[in-house]
ROMARTI-620327 format. One line per 10 residues: number of its first residue (from 1); their letters; for each residue x, y, z of C-alpha. Coordinates in steps of 0.25 Angstrom, whole numbers. Each point is the difference from the previous one (the first is absolute). Layout:
NUM) A) X Y Z; ...
END
This chain:
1) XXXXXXXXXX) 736 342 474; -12 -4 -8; -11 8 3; -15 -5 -1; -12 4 -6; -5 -1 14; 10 10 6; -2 8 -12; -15 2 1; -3 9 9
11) XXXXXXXXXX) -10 -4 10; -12 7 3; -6 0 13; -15 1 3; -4 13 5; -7 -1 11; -15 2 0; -4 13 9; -10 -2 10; -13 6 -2
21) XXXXXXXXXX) -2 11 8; -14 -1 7; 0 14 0; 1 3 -16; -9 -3 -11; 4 -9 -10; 4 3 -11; -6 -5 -14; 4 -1 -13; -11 7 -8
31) XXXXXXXXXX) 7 -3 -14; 0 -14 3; -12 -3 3; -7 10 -10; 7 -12 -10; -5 -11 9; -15 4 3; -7 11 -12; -14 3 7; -4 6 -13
41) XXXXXXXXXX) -8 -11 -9; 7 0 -14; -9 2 -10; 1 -11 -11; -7 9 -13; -5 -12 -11; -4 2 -13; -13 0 -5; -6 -11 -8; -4 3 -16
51) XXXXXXXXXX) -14 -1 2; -7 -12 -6; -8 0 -13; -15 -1 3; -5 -12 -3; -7 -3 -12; -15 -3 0; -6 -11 0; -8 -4 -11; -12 -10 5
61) XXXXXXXXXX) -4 -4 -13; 13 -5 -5; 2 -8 13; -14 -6 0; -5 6 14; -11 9 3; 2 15 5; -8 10 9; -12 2 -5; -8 11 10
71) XXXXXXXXXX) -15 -2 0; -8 11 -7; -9 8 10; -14 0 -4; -9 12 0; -13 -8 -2; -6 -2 15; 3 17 3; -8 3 -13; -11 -10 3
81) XXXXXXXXXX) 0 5 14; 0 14 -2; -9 -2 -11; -10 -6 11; 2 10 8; -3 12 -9; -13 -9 -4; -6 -1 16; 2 13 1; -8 4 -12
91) XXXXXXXXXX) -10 -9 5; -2 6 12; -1 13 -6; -10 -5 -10; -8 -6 8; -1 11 10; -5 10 -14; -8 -14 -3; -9 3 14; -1 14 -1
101) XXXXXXXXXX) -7 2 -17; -8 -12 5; -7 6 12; 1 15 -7; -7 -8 -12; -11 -8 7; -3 14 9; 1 10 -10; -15 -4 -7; -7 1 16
111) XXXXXXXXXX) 9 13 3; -7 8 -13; -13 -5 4; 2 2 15; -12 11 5; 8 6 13; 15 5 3; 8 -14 -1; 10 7 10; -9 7 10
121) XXXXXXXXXX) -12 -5 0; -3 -13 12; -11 -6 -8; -1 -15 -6; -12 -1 -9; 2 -10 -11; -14 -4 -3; -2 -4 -14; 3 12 -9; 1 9 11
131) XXXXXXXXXX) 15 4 5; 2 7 12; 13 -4 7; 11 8 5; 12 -5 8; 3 12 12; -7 -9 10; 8 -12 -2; 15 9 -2; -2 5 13
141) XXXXXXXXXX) -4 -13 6; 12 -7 -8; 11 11 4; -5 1 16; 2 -15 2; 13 -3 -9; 6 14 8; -7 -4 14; 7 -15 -2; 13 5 -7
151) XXXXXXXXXX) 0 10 13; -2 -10 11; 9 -12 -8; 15 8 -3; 3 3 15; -2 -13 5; 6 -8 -13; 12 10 5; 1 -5 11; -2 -13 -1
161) XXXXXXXXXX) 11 0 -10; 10 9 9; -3 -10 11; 3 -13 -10; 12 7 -5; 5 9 12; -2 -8 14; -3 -12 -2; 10 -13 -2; -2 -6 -13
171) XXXXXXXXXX) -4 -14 9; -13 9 4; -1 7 -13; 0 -10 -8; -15 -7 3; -5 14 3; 1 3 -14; -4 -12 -3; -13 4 6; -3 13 -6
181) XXXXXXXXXX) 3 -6 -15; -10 -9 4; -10 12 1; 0 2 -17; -4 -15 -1; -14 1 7; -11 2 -10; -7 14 -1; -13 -8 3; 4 -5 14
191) XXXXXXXXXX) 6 14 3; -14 6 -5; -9 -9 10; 9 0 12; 0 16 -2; -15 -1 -1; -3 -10 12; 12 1 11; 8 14 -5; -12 9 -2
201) XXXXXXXXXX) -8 -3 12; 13 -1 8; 3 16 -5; -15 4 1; 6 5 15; 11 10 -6; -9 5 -11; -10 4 11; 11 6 9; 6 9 -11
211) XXXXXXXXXX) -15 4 -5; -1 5 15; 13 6 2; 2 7 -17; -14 -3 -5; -2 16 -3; 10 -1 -10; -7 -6 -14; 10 -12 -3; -3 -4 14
221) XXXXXXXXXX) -15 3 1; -10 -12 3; -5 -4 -14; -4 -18 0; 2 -12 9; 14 3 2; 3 -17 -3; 0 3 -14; 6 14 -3; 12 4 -8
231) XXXXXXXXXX) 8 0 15; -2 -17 2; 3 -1 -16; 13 8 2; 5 -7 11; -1 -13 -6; 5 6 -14; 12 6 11; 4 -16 3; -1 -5 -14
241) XXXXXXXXXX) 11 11 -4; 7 -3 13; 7 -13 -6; 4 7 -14; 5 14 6; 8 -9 12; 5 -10 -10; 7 11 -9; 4 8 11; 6 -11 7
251) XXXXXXXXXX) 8 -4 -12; 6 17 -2; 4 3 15; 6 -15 1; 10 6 -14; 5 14 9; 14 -3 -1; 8 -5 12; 10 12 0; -10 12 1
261) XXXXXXXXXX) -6 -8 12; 14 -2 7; 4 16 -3; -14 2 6; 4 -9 14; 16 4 0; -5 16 1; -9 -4 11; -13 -3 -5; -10 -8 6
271) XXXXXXXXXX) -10 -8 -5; -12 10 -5; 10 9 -5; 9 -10 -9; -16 -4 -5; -2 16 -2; 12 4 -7; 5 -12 -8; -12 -10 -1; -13 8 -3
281) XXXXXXXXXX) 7 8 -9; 8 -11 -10; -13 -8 1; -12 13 -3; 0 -1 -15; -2 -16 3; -12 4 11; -6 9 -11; -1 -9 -9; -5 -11 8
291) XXXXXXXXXX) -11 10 5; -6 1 -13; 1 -13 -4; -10 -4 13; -6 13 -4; -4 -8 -14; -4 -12 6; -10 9 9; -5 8 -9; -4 -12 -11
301) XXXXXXXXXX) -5 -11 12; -14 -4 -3; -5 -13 9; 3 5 13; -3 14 -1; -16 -4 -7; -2 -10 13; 3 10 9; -5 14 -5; -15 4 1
311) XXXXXXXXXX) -5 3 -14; -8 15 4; -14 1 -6; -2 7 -14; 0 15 0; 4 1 15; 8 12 4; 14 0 -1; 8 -2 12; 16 1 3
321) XXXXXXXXXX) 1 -7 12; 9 -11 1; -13 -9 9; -7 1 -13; -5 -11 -10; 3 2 -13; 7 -7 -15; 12 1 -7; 3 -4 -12; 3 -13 -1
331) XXXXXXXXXX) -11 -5 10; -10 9 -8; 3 -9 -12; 1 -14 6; -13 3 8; -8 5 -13; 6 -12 -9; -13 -6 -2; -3 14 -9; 9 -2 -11
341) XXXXXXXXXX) -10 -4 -9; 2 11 -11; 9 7 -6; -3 14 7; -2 -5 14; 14 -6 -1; 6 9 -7; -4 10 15; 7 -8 8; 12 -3 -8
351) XXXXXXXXXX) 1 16 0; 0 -2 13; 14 -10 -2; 5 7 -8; 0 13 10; 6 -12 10; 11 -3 -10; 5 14 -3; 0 4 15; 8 -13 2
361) XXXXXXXXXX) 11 4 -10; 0 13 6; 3 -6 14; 12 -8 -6; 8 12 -9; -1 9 11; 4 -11 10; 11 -2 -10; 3 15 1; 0 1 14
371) XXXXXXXX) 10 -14 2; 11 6 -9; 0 15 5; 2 -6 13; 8 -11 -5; 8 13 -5; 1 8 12; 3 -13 8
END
């Protein structure tokens, strides 16, 4: 009997697949899907290119077109303006040494021939040959208005600058300032006859009321009609420094910086005290010198002060009181103008100028001292 390939082969049946037990964990095959799924990257290494040769520059001229060219930096405008800065400052040094050998020039010849003690004595003789003129009445006349003024101006331009700067809204501040600025524009003129018609009647009152209360002591003793004294030219001296001292002073306390006035207010301070202990003191140097400026302006202001003052009679006793007539220098000179009419008679009073010019340059350096020690300490 023929046997077949189908007998022959031997027939495999299919096992039968297991039923997954519910109860056991499935078993994987962690060979096979290592070869299915790498979670590692491959990393593909490639080789670096040959870097390139650097190109070859470019020459301009053999392709016909224009290169870069940088300007050249000209040193000519900083040479011609530190050339003119050098130069003013020279002039203004110059011209102050100018002044001073041309009054010591003109004086010199009246100061040999002068008959008294050019510093202590309070005569003014300059009748034809004769010279007799000394200048200790019209210092202390000059130095007890500028101080008096300088005295009754620098607390109220304080204040009025720490008000502009401090408490009020710039809205209000604004045409305030405006108004005070204003001041330095009226004419010493106008200041002289309103001191001498409104302001010297007007203080008449307090001069009588101080001569009552102090008048024992000797700068506040009864001297002249009190309408012209050295007190109604102080005051009104006190107002025209009153706009330069506040303009200055304005413009210092408005600079303190923000954070010294914040750290101020942070550790509690009120008002006054963040004024006291981070205004006043970054702004004093700027005080200081705005003090002496005014100062200058009183001590050299001739119109106002000649209205008002009551020019005492020759040889009169000498008197310290602030209720007192009297001249200083520069209304000694305009009001004896009409003298100059030789070399001798003006060469007295322009000794006089020049005793104004050095006491003038004296305020200023030691203002200038005084601004940058406290500028130093501040």
């Amino acid at each position: 009997m023929a046997v077949t390939d189908t007998d022959a082969t031997e027939r495999v049946e299919p096992e039968p697949v297991a039923t997954a037990d519910p109860s056991l964990s499935p078993v994987v095959d962690h060979a096979t899907l290592h070869h299915m799924h790498t979670p590692v990257p491959e990393v593909i290494h490639h080789r670096a290119p040959a870097s390139a040769p650097a190109p070859a520059p470019i020459d301009h001229a053999e392709r016909g077109t224009p290169g870069v060219k940088l300007a050249k930096i000209s040193k000519t405008g900083d040479r011609v303006f530190r050339t003119m800065a050098i130069t003013s400052g020279l002039v203004i040094v110059l011209l102050v040494l100018f002044v001073g050998v041309f009054l010591l020039a003109l004086a010199l010849p009246s100061l040999r021939a002068d008959q008294d003690n050019f510093l202590t004595s309070r005569s003014w003789t300059v009748v034809g040959n004769e010279l007799r003129f000394g200048i200790a009445g019209l210092l202390w006349t000059t130095v007890l208005t500028s101080l008096l003024a300088m005295a009754i101006a620098v607390p109220v331009s304080i204040g009025v600058a720490l008000c502009l700067t401090q408490y009020l809204h710039k809205r209000a501040s604004g045409p305030v300032s405006f108004v005070v600025d204003l001041l330095a524009a009226v004419p010493s003129i106008i200041f002289g006859l309103w001191g001498l018609i409104v302001l010297g009647p007007f203080l008449a009152r307090a001069a009588e009321w101080l001569i009552s209360k102090i008048g024992w002591i000797p700068l506040f003793s009864r001297n002249v009609d009190p309408k012209g004294s050295v007190f109604v030219a102080s005051v009104v001296l006190a107002i025209m420094m009153l706009p330069i001292v506040t303009a200055i002073s304005r413009d210092v306390f408005a600079q303190t910086p923000r954070d010294h006035i914040e750290a101020a207010l942070a550790l509690g301070a009120t008002r006054w005290e963040v004024i006291r202990t981070a205004v006043l003191p970054y702004g004093r140097s700027g005080v200081i010198s705005a003090s002496m400026l005014g100062l200058g302006r009183a001590l050299g202001e001739t119109i106002a002060v000649m209205i008002i003052l009551t020019t005492p009679p020759p040889g009169g006793p000498f008197t310290p009181s602030i209720f007192a007539g009297g001249e200083t220098f520069a209304s000694k000179i305009a009001n004896n103008a009409s003298q100059f009419d030789s070399p001798s008679k003006t060469g007295a009073f322009i000794a006089a100028g020049l005793v104004l010019f050095l006491v003038t340059f004296a305020v200023n350096a030691m203002a200038r001292v005084i601004a940058d020690r406290g500028g130093a300490k501040s």
